[in-house]
C-alpha positions as CSV (number, residue, x, y, z in Angstrom):
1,X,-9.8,14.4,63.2
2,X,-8.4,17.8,64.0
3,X,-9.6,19.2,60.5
4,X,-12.8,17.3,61.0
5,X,-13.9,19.3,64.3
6,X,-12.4,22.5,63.9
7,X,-14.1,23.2,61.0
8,X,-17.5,24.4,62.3
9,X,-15.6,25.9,65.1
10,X,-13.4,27.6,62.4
11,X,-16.8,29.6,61.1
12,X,-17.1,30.8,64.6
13,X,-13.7,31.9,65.4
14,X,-13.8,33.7,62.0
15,X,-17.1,35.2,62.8
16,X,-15.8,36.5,66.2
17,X,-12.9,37.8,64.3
18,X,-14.6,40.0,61.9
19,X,-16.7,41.6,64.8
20,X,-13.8,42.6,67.1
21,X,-11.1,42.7,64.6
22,X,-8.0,41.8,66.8
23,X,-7.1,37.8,67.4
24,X,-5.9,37.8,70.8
25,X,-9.2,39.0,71.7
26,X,-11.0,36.8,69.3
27,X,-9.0,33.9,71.4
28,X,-10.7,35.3,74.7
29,X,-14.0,35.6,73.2
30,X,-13.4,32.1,71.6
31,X,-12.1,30.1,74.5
32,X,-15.2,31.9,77.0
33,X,-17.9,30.5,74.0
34,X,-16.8,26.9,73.6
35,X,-16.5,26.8,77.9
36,X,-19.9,27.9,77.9
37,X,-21.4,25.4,75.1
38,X,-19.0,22.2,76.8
39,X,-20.4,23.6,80.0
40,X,-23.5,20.9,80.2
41,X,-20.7,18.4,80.0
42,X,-18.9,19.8,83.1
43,X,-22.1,20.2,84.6
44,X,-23.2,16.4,84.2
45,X,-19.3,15.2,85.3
46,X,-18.8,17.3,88.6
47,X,-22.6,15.8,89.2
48,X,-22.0,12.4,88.9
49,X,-18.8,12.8,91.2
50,X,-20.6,14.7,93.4
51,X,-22.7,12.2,93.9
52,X,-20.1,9.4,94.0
53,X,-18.4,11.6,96.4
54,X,-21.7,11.3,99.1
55,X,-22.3,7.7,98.3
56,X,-18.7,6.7,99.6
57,X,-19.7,5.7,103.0
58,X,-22.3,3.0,101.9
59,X,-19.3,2.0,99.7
60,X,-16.6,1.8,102.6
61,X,-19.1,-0.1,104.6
62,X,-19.7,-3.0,101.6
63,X,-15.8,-3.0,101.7
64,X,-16.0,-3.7,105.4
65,X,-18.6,-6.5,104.8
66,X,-17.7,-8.2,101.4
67,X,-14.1,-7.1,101.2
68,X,-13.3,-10.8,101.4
69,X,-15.1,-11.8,98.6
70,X,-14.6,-9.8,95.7
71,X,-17.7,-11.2,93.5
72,X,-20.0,-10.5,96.6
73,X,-18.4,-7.1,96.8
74,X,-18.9,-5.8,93.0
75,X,-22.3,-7.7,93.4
76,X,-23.1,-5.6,95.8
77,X,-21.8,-2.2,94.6
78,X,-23.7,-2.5,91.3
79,X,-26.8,-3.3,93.4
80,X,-25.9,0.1,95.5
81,X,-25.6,1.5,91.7
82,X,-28.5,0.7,90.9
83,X,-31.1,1.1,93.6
84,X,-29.3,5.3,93.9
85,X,-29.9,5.5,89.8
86,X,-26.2,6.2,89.4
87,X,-23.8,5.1,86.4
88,X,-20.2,5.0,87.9
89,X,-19.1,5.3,84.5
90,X,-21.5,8.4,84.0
91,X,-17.8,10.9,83.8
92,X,-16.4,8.9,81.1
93,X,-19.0,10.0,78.5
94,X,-19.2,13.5,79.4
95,X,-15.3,13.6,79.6
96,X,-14.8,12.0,76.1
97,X,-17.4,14.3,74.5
98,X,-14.8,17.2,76.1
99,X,-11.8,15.5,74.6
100,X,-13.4,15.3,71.8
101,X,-14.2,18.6,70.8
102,X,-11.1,20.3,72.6
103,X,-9.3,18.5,69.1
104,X,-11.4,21.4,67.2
105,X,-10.9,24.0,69.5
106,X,-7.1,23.7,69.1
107,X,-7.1,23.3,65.6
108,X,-9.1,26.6,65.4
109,X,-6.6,28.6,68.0
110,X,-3.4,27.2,66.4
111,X,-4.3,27.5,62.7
112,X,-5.6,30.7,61.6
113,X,-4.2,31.1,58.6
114,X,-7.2,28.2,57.9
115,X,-9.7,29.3,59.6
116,X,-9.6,32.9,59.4
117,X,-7.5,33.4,56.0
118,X,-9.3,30.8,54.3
119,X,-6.5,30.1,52.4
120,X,-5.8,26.9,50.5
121,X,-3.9,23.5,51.8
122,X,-1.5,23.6,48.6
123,X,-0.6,27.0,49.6
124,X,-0.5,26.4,53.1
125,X,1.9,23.7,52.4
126,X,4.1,25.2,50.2
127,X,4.1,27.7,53.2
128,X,5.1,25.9,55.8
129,X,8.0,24.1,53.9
130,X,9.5,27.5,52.9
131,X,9.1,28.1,56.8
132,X,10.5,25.0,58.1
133,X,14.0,26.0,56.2
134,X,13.8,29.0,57.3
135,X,13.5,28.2,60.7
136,X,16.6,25.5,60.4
137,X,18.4,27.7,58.4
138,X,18.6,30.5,61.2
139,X,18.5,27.5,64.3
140,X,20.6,24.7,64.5
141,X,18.8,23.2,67.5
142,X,15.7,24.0,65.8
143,X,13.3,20.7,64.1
144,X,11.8,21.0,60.9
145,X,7.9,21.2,60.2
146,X,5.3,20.3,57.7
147,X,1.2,20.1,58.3
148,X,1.3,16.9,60.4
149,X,2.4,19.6,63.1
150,X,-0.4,21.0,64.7
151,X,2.0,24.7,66.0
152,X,2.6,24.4,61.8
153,X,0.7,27.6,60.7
154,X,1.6,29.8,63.7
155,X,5.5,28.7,63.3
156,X,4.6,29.8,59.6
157,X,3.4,33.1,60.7
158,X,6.6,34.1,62.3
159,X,9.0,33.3,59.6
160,X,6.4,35.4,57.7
161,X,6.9,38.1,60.3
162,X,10.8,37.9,59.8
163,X,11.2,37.1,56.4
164,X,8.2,38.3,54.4
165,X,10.3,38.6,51.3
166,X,10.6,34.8,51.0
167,X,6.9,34.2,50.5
168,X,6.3,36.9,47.8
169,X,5.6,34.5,45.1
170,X,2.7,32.8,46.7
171,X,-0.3,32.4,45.4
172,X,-3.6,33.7,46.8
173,X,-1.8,36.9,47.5
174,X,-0.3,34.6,51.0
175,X,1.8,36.9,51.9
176,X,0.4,40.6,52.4
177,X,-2.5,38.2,53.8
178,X,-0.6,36.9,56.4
179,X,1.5,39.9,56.8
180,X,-1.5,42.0,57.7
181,X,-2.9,39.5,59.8
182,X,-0.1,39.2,62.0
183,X,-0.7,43.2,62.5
184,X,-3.9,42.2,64.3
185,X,-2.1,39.4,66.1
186,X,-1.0,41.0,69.1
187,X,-1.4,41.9,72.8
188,X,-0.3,45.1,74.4
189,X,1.3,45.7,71.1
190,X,3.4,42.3,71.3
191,X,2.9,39.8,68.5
192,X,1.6,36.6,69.5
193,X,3.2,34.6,66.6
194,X,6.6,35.4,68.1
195,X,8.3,32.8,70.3
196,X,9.2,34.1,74.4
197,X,12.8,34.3,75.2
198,X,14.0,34.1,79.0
199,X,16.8,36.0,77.0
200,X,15.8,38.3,74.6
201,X,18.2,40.6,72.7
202,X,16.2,43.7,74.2
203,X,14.2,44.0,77.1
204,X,11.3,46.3,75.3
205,X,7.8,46.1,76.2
206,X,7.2,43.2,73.3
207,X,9.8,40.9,75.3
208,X,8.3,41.8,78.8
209,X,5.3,41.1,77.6
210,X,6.0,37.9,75.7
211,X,7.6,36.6,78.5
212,X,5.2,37.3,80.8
213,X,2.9,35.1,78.9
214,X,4.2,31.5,79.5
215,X,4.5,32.3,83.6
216,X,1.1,33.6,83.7
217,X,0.2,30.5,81.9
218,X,1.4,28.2,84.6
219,X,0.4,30.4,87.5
220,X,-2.9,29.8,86.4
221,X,-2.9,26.1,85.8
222,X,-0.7,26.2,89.4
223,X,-3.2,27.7,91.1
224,X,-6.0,25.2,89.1
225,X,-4.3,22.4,90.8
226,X,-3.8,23.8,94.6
227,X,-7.3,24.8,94.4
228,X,-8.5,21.1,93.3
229,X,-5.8,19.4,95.9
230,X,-7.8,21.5,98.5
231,X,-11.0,20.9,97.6
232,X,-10.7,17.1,97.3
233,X,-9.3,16.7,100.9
234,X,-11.9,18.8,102.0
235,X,-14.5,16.9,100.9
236,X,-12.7,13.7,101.4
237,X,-10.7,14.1,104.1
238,X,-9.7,10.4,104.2
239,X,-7.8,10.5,100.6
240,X,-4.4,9.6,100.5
241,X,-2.5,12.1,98.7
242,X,1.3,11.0,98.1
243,X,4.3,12.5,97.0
244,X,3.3,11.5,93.1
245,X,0.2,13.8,93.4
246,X,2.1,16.5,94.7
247,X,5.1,16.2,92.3
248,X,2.3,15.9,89.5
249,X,0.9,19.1,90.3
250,X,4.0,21.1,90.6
251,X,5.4,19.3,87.7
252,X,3.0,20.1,84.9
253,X,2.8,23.7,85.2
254,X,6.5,23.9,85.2
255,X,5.9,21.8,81.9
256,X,3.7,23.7,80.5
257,X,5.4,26.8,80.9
258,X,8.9,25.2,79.0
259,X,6.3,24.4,76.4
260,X,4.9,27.9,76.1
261,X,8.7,29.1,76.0
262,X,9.1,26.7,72.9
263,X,6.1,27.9,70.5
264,X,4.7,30.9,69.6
265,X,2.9,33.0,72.4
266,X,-0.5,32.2,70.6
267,X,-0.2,29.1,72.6
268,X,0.7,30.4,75.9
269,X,-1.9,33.1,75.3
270,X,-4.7,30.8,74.5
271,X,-3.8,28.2,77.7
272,X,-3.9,31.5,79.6
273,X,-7.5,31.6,79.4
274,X,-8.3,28.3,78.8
275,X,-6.8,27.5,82.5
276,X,-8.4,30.7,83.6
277,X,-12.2,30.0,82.3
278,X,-11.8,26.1,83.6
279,X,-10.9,26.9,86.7
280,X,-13.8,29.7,87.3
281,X,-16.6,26.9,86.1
282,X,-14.9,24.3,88.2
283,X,-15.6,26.7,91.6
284,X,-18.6,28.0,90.7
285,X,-20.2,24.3,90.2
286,X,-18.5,23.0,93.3
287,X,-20.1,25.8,95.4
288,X,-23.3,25.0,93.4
289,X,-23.1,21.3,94.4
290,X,-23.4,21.2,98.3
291,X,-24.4,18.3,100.0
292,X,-28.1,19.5,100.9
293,X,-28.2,20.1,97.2
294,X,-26.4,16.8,95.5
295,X,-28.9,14.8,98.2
296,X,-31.7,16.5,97.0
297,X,-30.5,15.7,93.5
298,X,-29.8,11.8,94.6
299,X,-33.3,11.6,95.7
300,X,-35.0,12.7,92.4
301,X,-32.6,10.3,90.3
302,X,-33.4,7.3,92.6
303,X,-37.0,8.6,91.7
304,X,-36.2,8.5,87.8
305,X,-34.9,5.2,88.7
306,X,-37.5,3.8,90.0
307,X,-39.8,5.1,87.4
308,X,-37.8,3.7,84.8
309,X,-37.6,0.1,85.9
310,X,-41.4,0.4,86.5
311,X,-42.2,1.3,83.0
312,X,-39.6,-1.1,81.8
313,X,-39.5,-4.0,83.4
314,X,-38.0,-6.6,81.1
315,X,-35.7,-3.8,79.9
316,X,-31.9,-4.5,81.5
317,X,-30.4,-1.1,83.4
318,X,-26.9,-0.3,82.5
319,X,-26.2,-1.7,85.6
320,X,-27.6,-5.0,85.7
321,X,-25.8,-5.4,82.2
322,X,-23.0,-4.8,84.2
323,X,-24.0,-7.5,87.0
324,X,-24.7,-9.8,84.1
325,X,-21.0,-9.0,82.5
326,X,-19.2,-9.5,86.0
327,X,-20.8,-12.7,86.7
328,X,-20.0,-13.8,83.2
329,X,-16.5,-13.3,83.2
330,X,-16.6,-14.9,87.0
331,X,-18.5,-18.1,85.8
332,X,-15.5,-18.2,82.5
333,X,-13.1,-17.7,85.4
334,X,-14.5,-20.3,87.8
335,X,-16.7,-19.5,90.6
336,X,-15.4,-18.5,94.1
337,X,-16.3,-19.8,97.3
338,X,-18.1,-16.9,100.5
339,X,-14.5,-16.7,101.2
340,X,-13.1,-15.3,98.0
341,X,-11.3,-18.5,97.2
342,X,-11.4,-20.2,94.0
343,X,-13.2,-23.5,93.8
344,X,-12.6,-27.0,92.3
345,X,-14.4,-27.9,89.1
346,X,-15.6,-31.1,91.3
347,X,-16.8,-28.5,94.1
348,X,-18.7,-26.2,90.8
349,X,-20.2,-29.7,89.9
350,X,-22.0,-30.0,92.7
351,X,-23.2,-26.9,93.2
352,X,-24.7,-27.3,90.3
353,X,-26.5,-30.3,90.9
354,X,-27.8,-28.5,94.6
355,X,-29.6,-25.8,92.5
356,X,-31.2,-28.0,90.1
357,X,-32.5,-30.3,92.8
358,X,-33.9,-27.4,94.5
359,X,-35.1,-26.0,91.0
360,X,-36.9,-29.5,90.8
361,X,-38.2,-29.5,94.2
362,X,-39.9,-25.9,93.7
363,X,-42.0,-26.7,90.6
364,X,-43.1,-30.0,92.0
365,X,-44.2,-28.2,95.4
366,X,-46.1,-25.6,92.6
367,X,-47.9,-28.0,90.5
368,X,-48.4,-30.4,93.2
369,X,-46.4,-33.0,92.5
370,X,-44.7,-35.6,94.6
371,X,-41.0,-35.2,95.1
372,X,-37.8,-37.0,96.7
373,X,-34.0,-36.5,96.0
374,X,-34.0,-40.3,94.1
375,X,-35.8,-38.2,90.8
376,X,-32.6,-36.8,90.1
377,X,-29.9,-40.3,90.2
């Protein structure tokens, strides 16, 4: 999958690349192009939750009036759905179609001996064996490698770096390739295919700066998850927020940053701005979506909506495909009294046999026939 999607990004990376000539820049440039082409997919998800976020008090109140009775309740709700003209599922898409291509955007950043070399998988892989040894060889803590390892190129990259005698017989002329690649690799003269140290064997301005490089990493992915912590109980002041949440977002930027202390800094590097670039679209849309805006945006959808089932009116919504999905898997389950309680098959019986006497009773009242409750013994 990764090769899959990378590859188109790969012609772009590669293109960005040969215009600015250094791939730590390339990254930024990179990272700021693929946020602004997913950005219709942010757009769409921080839309549909702003909306969810101003239809919660309808939705509180349905809780208050059907909370007893679940099948009135999701009844309900979908009917809410659906007379607003919004999918509650409407995020997942959008956030799939980002999950999605994120697998090519990594495969681009952490392989560009691929991407930007353009050199072959049989070489690669010879490659990449000869730096897995090496890298056991020198570390006994240290796990071998092969392709399946998605770091697997820029691991490769640093044994080149430290041992560029040991790929000399390489075809495709690998190792002056690489060699000179890794030249262009770096940031304020540190190379990004080396791994940060908390303890290096000199404090130089390389170190400093590769260590600098994981922290700033989770700084910014810290300060990603205060600012959406504060944002959500501002808007929702009634969220419950528990000790989990607060762990979580402590927790995974001190993760992250063991993670960027484990891999080469192209990582770290790349998560820098990745964080950085998030976190800007993420305010900028949240001041665009006020609530004068997202209700004038409500109205026009419930317009849409309404438009829709006009011009369509066999045609099933998503949500009364829902309604018809729920009441399914209720009727398989076995129907439930205005009190939430399940009833008797006995009980079902004869609620069946009330709504096909009253069935009766209509069409004879429509045609003009005579009726009495003794036509159905």
């Amino acid at each position: 999958m990764y090769d899959i999607i990378g590859t188109p990004f790969g012609y772009l990376m590669k293109l960005i690349y040969d215009i600015c000539g250094n791939y730590a820049v390339s990254i930024i440039i990179f990272t700021l192009v693929t946020k602004i082409l997913l950005l219709p997919v942010n757009y769409k998800t921080q839309k549909n939750a702003a909306r969810m976020r101003l239809l919660n008090p309808k939705l509180e109140k349905l809780k208050k009036s059907y909370g007893s009775n679940p099948q009135r309740l999701q009844e309900e709700q979908n009917k809410l759905y659906e007379k607003e003209g919004i999918n509650p599922m409407g995020s997942c898409l959008p956030m799939f179609i980002q999950m999605f291509l994120l697998f090519g955007v990594l495969d681009v950043v952490y392989k560009p001996i691929r991407h930007i070399l353009h050199i072959s998988k049989d070489v690669r892989t010879v490659a990449v064996k000869i730096a897995s040894d090496l890298l056991v060889a020198s570390d006994e803590k240290a796990r071998a490698f092969d392709m399946k390892d998605l770091r697997c190129e820029l691991k490769t990259m640093e044994q080149v770096n430290l041992h560029p005698e040991k790929f000399r017989d390489l075809a495709e002329n690998f190792r002056d390739m690489v060699y000179h690649f890794n030249e262009h690799f770096t940031i304020f003269g540190a190379n990004l295919g080396k791994t940060p140290s908390m303890h290096p064997a000199e404090w130089n301005k390389e170190a400093l700066v590769l260590f600098l490089i994981p922290i700033l990493s989770g700084l910014v992915q810290l300060a990603s998850s205060l600012y959406s912590q504060w944002y959500s109980k501002k808007t929702n002041p009634n969220m419950v927020g528990g000790g989990c949440m607060t762990g979580m977002m402590i927790g995974l930027p001190i993760w992250s940053v063991w993670l960027a202390f484990s891999f080469p800094a192209g990582i770290g590097f790349y998560w820098i701005w990745s964080s950085l670039f998030s976190f800007i679209i993420t305010f900028v849309l949240n001041n665009y979506f006020t609530d004068a805006k997202i209700a004038e945006i409500a109205e026009k959808d419930k317009e849409k909506a309404r438009i829709y089932a006009e011009k369509h009116p066999g045609k099933k919504t998503f949500m009364q495909k829902l309604m018809d999905q729920a009441a399914a898997e209720q009727a398989a389950q076995g129907r439930v009294n205005e009190n939430g309680e399940k009833i008797s098959r006995s009980e079902q019986n004869r609620q069946d046999k009330d709504k096909l006497k009253e069935a009766r009773r209509r069409m004879a009242e429509k045609y003009g026939d005579s009726y009495s409750d003794s036509d159905n013994e």
